[in-house]
C-alpha positions in Angstrom: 35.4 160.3 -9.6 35.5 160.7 -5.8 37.3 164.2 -5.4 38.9 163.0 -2.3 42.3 161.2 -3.2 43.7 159.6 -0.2 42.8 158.1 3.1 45.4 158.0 5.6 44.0 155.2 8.2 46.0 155.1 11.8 44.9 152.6 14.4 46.2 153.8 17.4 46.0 151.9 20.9 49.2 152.8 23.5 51.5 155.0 21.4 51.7 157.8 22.9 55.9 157.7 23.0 55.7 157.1 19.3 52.4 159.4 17.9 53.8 162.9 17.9 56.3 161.7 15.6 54.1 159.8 13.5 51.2 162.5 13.2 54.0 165.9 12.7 55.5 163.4 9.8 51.7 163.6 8.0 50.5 167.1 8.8 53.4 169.0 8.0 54.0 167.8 4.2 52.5 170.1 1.6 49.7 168.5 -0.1 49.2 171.3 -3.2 45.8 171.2 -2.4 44.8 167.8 -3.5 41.9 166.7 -1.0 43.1 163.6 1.9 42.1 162.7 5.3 43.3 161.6 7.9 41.2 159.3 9.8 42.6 157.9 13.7 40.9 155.3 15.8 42.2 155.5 19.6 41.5 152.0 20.5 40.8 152.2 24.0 44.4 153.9 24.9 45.5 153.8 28.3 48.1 156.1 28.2 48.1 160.0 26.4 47.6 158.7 22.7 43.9 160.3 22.9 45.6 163.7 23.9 48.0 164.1 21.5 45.5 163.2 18.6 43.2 165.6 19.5 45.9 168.2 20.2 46.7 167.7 16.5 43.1 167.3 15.8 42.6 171.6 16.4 45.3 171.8 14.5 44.6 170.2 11.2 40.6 170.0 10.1 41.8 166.9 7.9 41.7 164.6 11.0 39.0 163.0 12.0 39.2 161.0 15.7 37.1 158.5 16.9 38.0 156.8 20.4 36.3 154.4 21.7 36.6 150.9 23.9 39.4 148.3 22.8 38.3 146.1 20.3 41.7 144.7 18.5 43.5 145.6 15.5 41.3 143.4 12.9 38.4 145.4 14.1 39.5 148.8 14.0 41.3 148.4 10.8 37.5 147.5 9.4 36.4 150.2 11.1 38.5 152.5 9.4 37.7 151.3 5.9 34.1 151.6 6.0 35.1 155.6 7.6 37.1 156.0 4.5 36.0 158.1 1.6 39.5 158.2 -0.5 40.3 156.7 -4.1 43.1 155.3 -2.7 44.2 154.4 1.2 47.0 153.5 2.8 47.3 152.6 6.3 49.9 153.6 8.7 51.4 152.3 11.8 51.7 155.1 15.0 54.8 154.1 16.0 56.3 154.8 12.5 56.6 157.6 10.3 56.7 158.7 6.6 59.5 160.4 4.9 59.5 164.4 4.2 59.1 164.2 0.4 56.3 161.1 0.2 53.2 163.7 -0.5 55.4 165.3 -3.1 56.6 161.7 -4.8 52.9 159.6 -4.2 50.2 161.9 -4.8 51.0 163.1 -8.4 51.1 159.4 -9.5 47.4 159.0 -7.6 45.9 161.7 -9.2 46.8 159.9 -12.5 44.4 156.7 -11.4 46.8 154.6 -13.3 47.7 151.6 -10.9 45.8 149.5 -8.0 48.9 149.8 -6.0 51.7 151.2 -5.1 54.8 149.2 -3.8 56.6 151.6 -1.5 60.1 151.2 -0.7 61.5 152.0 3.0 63.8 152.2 6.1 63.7 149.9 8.6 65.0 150.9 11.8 65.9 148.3 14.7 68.1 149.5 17.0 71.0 150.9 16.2 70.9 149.1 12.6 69.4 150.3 9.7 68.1 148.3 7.1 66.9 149.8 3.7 65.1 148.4 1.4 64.2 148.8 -2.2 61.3 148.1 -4.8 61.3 149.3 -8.6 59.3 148.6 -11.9 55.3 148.9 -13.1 54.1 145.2 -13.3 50.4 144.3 -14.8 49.4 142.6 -12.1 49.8 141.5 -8.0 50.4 138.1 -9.5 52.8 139.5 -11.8 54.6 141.4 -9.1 54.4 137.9 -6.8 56.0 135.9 -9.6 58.7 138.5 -9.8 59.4 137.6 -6.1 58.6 141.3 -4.9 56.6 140.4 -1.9 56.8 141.2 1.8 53.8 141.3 4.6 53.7 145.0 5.8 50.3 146.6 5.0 52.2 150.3 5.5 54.4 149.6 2.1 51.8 149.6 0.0 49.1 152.1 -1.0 45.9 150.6 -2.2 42.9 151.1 -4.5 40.0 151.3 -2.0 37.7 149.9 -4.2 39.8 146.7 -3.8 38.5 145.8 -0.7 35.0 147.0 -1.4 34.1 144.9 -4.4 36.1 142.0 -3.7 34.8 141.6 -0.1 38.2 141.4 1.7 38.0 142.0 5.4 40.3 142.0 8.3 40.2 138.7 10.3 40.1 139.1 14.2 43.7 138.3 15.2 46.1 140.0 16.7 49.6 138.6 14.4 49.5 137.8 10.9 46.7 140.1 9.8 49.1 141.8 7.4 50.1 138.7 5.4 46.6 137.8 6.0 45.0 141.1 3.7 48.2 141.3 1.2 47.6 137.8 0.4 44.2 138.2 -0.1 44.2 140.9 -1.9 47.0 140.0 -4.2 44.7 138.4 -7.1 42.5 141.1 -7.2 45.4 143.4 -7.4 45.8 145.1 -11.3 48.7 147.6 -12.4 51.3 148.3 -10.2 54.3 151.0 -9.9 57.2 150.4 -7.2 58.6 153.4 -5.4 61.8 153.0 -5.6 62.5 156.1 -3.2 62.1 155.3 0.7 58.8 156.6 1.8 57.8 155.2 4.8 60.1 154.8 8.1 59.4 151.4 9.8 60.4 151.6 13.7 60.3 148.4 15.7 59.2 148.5 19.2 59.2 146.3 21.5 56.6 147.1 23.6 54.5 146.1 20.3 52.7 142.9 19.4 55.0 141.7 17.6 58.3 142.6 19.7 56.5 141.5 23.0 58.6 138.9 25.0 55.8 137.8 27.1 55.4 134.1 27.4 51.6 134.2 27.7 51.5 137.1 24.5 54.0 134.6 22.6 51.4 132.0 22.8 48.3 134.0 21.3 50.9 135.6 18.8 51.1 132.1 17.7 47.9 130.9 17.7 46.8 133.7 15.7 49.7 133.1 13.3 48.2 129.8 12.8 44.6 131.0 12.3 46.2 133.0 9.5 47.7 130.4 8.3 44.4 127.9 7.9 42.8 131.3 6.4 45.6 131.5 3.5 45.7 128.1 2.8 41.7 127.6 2.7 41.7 130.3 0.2 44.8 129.2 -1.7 42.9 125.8 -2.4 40.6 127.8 -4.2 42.8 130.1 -6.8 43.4 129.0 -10.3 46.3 126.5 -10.8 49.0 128.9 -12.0 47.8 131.5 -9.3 48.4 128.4 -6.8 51.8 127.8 -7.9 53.0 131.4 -7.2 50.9 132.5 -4.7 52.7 129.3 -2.8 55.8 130.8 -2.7 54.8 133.6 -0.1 52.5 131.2 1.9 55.6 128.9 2.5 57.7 132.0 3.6 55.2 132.8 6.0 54.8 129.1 7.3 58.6 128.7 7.4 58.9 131.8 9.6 55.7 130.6 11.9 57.3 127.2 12.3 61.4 128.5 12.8 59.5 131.0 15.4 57.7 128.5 17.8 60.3 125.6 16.9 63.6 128.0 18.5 61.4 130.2 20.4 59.8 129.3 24.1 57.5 126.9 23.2 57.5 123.3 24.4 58.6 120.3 22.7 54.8 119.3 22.8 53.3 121.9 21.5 56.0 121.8 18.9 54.9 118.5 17.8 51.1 119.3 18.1 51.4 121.8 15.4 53.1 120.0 13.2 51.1 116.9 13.2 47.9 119.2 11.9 50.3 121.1 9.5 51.1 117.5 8.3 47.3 116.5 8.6 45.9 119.4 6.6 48.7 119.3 4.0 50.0 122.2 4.7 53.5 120.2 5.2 55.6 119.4 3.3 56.7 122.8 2.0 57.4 122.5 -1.9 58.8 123.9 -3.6 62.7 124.4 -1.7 62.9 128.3 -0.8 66.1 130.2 -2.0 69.5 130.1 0.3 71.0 127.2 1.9 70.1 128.0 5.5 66.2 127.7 4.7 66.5 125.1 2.3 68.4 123.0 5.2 65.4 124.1 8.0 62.4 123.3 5.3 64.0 120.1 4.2 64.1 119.4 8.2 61.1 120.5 8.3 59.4 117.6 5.5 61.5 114.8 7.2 60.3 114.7 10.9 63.3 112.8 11.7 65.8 115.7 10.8 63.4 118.5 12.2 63.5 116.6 16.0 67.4 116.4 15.6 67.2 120.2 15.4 64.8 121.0 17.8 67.0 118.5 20.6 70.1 120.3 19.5 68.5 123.9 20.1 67.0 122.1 23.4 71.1 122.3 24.5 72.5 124.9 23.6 69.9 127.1 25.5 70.4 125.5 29.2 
């Protein structure tokens, strides 16, 4: 057994008003001398991220920095597996932190090698609103915990076997948006014995200045073509599960297609790429979405979204209301 526990893995590239925060939130829990690291990649930073990692670097021996050129978040979140020596890892985002007590709660239940995973609950904070949310139960299986509709697409909620990625050959694909879903889906059938956290660990911050809160026009547009990279990698890979794993491993592939396609069909996209897209959706039978999703608002944009007709009606509507 590898007497190191846990990997903490932080890609960090611009988050120097964030990192303090998210470092003091790691160092500063009590560990009862169970053995983790902490391993950061400054990706090419051009602000002070390098200074305040190394300024907690002298201060903890459990971090280990590497800085180095840009090179994108699919790359350096590679990079930081193969530099990873835990049993278990669990990758967090620099611009968000973890609650005091999540050493004390997590890393009994790890030393226990009982489960591939661990569903975390968490805070989400956006603004002035705060939105918790809560997992709970041990299921046999990711599929099990996917049938039980107990999915979202933040790497940060869950904490993995490493081994996981290392025998199944799962790897981070080069984009920039998506590359969450991307892994968790992935990873899913691979995924054994689970346990849900049902107290908030982790404190998700949104930022605008990140990829996925950036308003601008030209970001938007690689956001989206990225999205629909991950969207052709899912579905590729879907194609190849086991009937039954098909059938519920849909239900989160839809989601995520729903959400690509209400993003760039309301968002500042033009009415021709709009239609672009959903021609090779249609073409690579991707579309139609089957089965209906839950709540009456997204059954009414998926059903507009198999009949063309309806989904044009919408799109001209929204073309309005926004001059």
């Amino acid at each position: 057994m590898n007497d190191l526990l846990l990997s903490i893995l932080i890609p960090v590239y611009n988050a120097g008003e964030h990192l303090f925060r998210c470092l003091e939130s790691i160092i500063s829990q009590n560990t009862n001398k169970i053995d983790i690291e902490i391993i950061i990649i400054n990706d090419g930073s051009k602000d002070n991220s390098l200074t305040i990692i190394n300024s907690f670097s002298k201060k903890d021996n459990r971090i280990k920095v590497i800085s180095r050129e840009n090179k994108g978040i699919g790359f350096t979140r590679n990079e930081l597996l193969e530099k990873a020596k835990g049993q278990y890892i669990w990758f967090i985002d620099a611009d968000d932190y973890i609650m005091r007590n999540s050493f004390h709660t997590l890393l009994p239940i790890l030393v226990n090698n009982t489960y591939d995973m661990l569903l975390l609950s968490y805070v989400g904070y956006f603004g002035n609103t705060t939105i918790p949310k809560s997992y709970s139960g041990v299921y046999s299986s990711g599929i099990e915990l996917t049938k039980n509709k107990l999915y979202n697409n933040s790497l940060w909620s869950r904490i993995f076997r490493r081994n996981l990625f290392l025998n199944n050959s799962v790897h981070f694909h080069n984009i920039s948006m998506g590359e969450d879903f991307d892994i968790v889906f992935r990873l899913t059938p691979f995924i054994g014995k689970v346990k849900c956290i049902s107290e908030p660990m982790y404190a998700y911050v949104a930022n605008n200045q990140s990829a996925i809160g950036n308003k601008d026009i030209t970001h938007r547009q690689k956001t989206a073509n990225d999205s629909l990279k991950c969207i052709y990698y899912c579905f590729d890979y879907l194609k190849k599960l086991p009937c039954e794993e098909q059938r519920i491993m849909r239900i989160p592939f839809n989601d995520f297609v729903r959400g690509y396609l209400y993003s760039i069909t309301f968002g500042h996209f033009s009415n021709t790429y709009i239609k672009q897209i959903y021609q090779e959706l249609f073409t690579s039978k991707i579309l139609p979405l089957k089965p209906l999703p839950s709540g009456w608002k997204r059954k009414l944009f998926v059903f507009a979204i198999n009949n063309k007709i309806a989904l044009w009606v919408l799109v001209f509507k929204q073309r309005l209301l926004s001059k």
